[in-house]
C-alpha positions in Angstrom: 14.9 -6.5 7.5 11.1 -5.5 7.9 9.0 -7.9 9.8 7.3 -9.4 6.9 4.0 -11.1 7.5 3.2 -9.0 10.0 -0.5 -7.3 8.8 -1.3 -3.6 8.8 -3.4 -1.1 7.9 -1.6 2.2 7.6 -4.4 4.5 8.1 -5.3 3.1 11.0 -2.1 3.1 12.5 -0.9 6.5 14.5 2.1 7.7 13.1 4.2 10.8 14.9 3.9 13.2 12.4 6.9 16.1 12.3 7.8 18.3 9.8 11.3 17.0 7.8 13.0 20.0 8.7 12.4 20.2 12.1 13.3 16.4 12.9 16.5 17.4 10.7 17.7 20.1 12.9 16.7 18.4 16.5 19.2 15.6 15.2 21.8 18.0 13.9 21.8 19.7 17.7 22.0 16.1 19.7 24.6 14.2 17.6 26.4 14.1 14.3 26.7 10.9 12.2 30.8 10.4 12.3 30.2 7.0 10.9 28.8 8.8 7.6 29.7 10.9 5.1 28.8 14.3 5.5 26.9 14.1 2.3 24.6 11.4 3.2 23.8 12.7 7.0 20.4 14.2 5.6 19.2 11.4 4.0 20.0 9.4 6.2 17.8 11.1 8.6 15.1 11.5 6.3 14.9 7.7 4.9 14.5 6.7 8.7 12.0 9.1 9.7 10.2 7.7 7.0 11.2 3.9 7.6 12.8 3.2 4.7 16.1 1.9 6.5 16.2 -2.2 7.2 17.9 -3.2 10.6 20.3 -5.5 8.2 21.7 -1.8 6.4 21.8 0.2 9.7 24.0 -2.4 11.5 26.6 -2.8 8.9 29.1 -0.1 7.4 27.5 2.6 5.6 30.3 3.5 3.6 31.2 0.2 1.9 29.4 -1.7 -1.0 25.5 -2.6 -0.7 24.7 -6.4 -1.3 22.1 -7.3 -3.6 20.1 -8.7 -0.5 20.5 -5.5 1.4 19.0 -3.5 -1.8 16.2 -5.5 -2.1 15.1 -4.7 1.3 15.4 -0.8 0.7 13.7 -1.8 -2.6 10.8 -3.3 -0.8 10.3 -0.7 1.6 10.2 1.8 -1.3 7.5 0.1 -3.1 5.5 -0.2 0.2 5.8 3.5 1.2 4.7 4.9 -2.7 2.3 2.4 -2.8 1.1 2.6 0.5 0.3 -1.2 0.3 2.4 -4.2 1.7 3.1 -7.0 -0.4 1.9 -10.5 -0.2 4.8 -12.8 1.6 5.5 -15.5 -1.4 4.7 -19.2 -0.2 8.1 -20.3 -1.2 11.5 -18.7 -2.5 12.3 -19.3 -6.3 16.0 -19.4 -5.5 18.0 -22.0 -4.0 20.6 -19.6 -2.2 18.6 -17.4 -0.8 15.2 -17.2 1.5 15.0 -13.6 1.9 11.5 -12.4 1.5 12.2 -9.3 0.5 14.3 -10.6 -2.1 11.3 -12.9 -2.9 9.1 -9.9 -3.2 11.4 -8.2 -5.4 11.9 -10.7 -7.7 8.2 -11.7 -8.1 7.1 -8.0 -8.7 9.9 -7.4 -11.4 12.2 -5.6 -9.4 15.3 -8.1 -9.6 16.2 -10.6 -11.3 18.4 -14.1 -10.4 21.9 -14.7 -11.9 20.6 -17.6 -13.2 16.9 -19.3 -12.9 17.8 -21.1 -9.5 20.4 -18.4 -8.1 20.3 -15.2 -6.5 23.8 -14.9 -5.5 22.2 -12.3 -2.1 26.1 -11.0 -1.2 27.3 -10.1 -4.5 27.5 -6.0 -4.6 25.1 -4.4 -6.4 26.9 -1.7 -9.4 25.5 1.6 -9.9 24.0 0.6 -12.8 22.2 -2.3 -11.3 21.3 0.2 -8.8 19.8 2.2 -11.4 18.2 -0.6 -13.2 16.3 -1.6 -10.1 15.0 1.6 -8.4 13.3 2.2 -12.4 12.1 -1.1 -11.7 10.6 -1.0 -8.6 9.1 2.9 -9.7 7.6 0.9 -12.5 6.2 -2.2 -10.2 4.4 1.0 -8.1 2.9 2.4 -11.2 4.2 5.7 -10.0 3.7 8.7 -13.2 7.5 8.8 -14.0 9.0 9.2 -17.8 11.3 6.9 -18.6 13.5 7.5 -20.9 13.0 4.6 -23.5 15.8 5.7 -26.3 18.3 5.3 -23.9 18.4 8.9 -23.2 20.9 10.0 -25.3 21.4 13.5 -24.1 21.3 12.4 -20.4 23.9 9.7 -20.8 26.2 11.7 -22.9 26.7 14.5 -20.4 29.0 12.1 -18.3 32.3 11.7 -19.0 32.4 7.8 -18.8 29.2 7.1 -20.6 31.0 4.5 -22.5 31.5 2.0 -19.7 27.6 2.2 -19.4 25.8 -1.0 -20.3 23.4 -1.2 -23.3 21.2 -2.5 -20.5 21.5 0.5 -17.9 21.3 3.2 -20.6 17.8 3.8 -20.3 17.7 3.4 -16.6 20.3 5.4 -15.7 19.4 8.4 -18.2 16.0 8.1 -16.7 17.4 8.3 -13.0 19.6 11.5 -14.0 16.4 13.0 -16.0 14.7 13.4 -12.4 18.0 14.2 -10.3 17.2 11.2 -8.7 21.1 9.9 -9.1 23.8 11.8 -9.8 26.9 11.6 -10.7 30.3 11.9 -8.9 32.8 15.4 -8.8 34.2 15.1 -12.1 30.4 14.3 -14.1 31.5 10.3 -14.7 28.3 7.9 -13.7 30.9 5.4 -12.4 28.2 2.6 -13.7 30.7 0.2 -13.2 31.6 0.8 -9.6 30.6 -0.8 -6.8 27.0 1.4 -4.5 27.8 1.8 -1.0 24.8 1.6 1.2 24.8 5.3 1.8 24.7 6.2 -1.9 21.7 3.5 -2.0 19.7 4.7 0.8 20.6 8.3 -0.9 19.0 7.8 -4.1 16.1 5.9 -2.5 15.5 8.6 -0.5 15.4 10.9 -3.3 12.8 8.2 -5.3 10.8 8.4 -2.3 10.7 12.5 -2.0 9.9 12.3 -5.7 7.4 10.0 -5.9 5.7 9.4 -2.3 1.9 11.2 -2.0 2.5 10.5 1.9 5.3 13.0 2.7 3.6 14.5 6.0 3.9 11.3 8.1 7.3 10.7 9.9 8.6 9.0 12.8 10.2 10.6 15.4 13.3 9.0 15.9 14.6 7.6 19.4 17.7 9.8 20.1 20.3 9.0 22.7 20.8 11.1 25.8 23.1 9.6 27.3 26.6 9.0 26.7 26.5 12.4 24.7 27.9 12.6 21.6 32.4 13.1 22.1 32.3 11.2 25.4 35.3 9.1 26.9 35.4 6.4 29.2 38.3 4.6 31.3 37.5 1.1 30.2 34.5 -2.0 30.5 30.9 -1.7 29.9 29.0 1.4 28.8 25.6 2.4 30.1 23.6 3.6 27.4 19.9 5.6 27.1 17.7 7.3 25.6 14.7 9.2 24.8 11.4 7.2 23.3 10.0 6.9 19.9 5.8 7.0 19.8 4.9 4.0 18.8 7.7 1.5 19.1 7.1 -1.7 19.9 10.9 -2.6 20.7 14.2 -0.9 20.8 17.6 -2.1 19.1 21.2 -1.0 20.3 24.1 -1.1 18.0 27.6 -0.5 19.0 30.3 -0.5 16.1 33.8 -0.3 16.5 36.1 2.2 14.3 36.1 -0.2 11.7 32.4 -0.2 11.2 32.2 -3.7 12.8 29.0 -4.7 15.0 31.0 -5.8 18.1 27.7 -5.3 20.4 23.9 -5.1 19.9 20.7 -6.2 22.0 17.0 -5.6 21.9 14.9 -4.9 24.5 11.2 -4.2 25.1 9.1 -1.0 24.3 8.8 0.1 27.9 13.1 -0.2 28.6 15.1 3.2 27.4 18.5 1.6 28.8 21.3 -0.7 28.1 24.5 -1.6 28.9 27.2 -2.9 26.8 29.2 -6.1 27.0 33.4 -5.1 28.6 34.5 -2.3 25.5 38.4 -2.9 24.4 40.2 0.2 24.4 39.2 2.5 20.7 36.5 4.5 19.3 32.7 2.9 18.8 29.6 4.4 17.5 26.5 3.4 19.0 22.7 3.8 17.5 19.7 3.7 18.5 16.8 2.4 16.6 12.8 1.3 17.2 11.0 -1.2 15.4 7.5 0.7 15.3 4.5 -1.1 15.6 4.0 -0.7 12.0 6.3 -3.2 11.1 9.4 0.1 10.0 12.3 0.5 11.1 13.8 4.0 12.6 17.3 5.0 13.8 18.7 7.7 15.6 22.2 9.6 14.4 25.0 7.6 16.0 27.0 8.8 19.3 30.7 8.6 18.8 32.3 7.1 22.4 36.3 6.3 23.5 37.2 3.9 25.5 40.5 3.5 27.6 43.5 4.9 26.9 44.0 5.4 22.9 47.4 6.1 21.2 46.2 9.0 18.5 48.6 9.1 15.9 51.6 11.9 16.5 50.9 15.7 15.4 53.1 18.3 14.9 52.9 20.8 18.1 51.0 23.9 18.1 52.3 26.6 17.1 51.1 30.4 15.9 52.1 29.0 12.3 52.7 26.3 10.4 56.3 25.6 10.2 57.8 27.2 6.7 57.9 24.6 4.2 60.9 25.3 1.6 58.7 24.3 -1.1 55.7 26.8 -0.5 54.3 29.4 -2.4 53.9 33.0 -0.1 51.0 32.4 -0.5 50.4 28.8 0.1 52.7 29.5 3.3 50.1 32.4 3.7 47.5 29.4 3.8 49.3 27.6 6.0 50.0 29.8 8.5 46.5 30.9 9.1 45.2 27.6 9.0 47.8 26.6 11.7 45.8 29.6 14.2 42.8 26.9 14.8 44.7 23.9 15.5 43.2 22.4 18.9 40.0 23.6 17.7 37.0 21.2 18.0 35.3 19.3 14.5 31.8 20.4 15.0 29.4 19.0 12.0 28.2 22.0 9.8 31.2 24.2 11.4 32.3 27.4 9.6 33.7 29.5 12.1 36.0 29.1 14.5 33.7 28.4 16.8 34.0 25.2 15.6 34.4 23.7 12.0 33.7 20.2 10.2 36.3 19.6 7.3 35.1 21.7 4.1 33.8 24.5 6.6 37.1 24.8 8.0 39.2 24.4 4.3 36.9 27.4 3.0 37.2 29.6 6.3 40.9 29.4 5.6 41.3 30.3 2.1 38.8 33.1 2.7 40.9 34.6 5.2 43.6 34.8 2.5 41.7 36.4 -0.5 40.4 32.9 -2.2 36.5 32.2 -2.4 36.0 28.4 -2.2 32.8 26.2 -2.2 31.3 24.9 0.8 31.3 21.5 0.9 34.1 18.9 0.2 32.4 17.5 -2.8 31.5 21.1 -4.7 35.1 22.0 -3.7 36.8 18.9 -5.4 33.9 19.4 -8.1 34.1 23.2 -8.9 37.5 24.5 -7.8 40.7 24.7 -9.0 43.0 21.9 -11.2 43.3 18.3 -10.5 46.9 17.1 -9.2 48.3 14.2 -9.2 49.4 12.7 -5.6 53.2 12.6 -6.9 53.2 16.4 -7.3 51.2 17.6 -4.5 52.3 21.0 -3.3 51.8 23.0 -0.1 48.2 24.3 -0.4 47.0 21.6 -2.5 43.4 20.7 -1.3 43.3 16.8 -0.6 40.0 14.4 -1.2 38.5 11.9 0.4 35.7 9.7 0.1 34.7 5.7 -0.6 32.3 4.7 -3.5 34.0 7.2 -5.9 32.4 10.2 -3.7 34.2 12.7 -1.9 33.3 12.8 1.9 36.5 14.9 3.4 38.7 17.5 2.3 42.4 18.7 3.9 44.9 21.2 3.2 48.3 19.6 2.2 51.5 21.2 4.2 53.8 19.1 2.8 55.8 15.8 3.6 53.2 13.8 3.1 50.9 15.6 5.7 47.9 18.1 5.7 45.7 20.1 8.3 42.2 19.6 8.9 39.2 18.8 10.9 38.6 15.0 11.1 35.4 14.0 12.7 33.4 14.4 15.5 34.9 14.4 19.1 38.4 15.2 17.2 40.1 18.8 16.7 42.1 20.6 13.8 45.8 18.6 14.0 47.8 17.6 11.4 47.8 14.0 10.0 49.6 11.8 7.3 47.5 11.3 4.2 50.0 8.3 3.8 48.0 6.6 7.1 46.7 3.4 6.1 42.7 5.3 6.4 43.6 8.5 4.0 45.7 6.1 1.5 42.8 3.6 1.0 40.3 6.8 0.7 42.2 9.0 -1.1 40.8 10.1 -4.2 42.2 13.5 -5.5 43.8 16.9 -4.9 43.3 20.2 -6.7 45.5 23.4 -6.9 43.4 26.4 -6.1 46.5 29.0 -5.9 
């Protein structure tokens, strides 16, 4: 959360100001954001070069659901940064359950409401509709020039497939949200109004609110990045010394590990001046530690996350490597045709933004494949589970089948299915091309689809 109470003056205030692009593409080249979904990497980067991100959101799992507490605080920070004014702290909270200023804030500029006059109810999830419903709310408490689309936007609403579930409510909202492309909807064009936002699908569309809307898009933080461990690296076991390069104008430095399960198992803060810090004794597994700096604006920034081992780690069994995938009796010619070329780059490192063998992420490495075999694919995971080929169910897979992944209804990683309840692909970073079970406990909980491009 934003140090609230804290008073500034924005303009007189020095800022590092860096082009988006450029502090995109020095992040890109030092680390790569396993923890999230390939999707949201750039707006994650761009929310925190602007400080929209709240410590609260940065230290808790990006790809599960966003509380209504944690949205008011991205809320907040929106209206601040369009505004470019900070609001009043309120002398007391109107709800019993909850003394969040920010949620304070939000409710007393029309942003949010209680679930009853006394209640907030801060760790319910917020829907997607609520999202929507609250982003037009706080674009309205800015007074920002944005048409909203009173009639319920008819059109708008109607072009998605589950615009039946949307409340008579959201209709307006959420019309007015898809009018500017500031939310969108999943793969197969349903709103999903019903379904739970993940925090990276909320700092997403604020993001986008913010690129839309802001008059003060030339002023971003540089972010602190880590330099040391580098990004893949593997320890024996015990504590981890960690550093990294400074932010201009932070006034103190936070460091959160998180454990494979998204979990904050350590975090500290330490003064402007210290760029180091070692962790408490590390169990043996995989942890992501970040880097952030609260500025002396009162913001919020935080560098991509590192992705570490620890001790000795049992990966799950893979088939062996061989020149080609073993024949499956099932396959097609040419979904053995697949298979057999995609079996050439086992071994070979996940590298985010990959497309060659040089190193490829997971859609990069899905398209590379079928090219080499005559079939023209979309790049990303999402486009490819949006744009090609038939959906399948997971009973009737086949050998070739392109499997989906993803949480909050949005596809994150794609596979290519060999059969027995296994496919090929490039996992994440500090991981290489191997086959795995899409039965694991992981891929069954965040599977979402296949199609049948051959």
């Amino acid at each position: 959360m934003k140090q609230i109470g804290k008073v500034r003056d924005i303009l007189s205030r020095i800022k590092t100001i860096v082009a988006a692009s450029a502090a995109i593409l020095s992040l890109h080249m030092t680390a790569t954001a396993a923890e999230l979904s390939d999707w949201a990497v750039n707006d994650y980067i761009e929310s925190s070069t602007t400080g929209l991100l709240s410590y609260r959101i940065a230290s808790s799992d990006w790809q599960s659901n966003i509380t209504r507490e944690e949205f008011c605080e991205l809320a907040i920070n929106l209206y601040e940064k369009i505004t470019n004014e900070e609001l009043r702290v309120p002398a007391q909270s109107p709800f019993t359950d909850c003394d969040n200023i920010a949620v304070s804030q939000a409710y007393y500029n029309g942003i949010v409401k209680g679930v009853t006059d006394t209640e907030f109810a801060p760790n319910n999830y917020v829907t997607r509709q609520e999202m929507a419903q609250m982003l037009v709310n706080t674009l309205n408490a800015g007074e920002v020039s944005i048409k909203i689309n009173t009639d319920g936007g008819t059109d708008e609403i109607n072009s998605f497939s589950d615009y039946e579930q949307v409340s008579d409510w959201a209709r307006s909202a959420i019309s007015t949200m898809a009018k500017h492309d500031l939310m969108s909807g999943n793969s197969e064009n349903e709103i999903m109004p019903l379904t739970n936002a993940t925090r990276e699908q909320a700092v997403t569309c604020v993001n986008r609110c913010y690129k839309t809307f802001s008059d003060n898009q030339s002023e971003r933080y540089m972010l602190p990045s880590i330099s040391s461990p580098v990004d893949g690296s593997s320890f024996q076991s015990g504590a981890v010394n960690i550093s990294w390069m400074s932010a201009e104008g932070a006034s103190s430095y936070y460091v959160i590990v998180k454990d494979s399960d998204e979990n904050t198992v350590f975090s500290t803060q330490t003064g402007a001046d210290v760029l180091t810090a070692t962790t408490s004794a590390l169990s043996d597994g995989i942890y992501y530690i970040t880097v952030g700096a609260l500025m002396d604006t009162g913001d919020y920034v935080f560098g991509l996350p590192a992705e570490i081992k620890v001790g000795t780690i049992k990966i799950p069994e893979v088939k062996p490597v061989t020149p080609a995938a073993p024949v499956v009796e099932s396959a097609s010619p040419k979904a053995q045709e697949i298979l057999n070329e995609a079996a050439k780059y086992l071994g070979i490192k996940y590298v985010y933004g990959g497309s060659t063998p040089d190193g490829f992420d997971c859609s990069g490495f899905v398209k590379y494949v079928f090219e080499k075999c005559g079939i023209t694919l979309k790049r990303t995971s999402r486009d490819q589970y949006a744009s090609n080929g038939v959906a399948v169910e997971k009973s009737q897979l086949q050998p070739g089948d392109l499997v989906f992944f993803g949480s909050g209804g949005t596809v994150g990683h794609v596979g290519i299915y060999v059969g027995g309840g296994e496919m090929i692909h490039s996992p994440s970073t500090g991981k290489s091309i191997c086959y795995t079970s899409i039965n694991s406990t992981y891929y069954t909980e965040h599977y979402i689809g296949a199609k049948r491009v051959i």
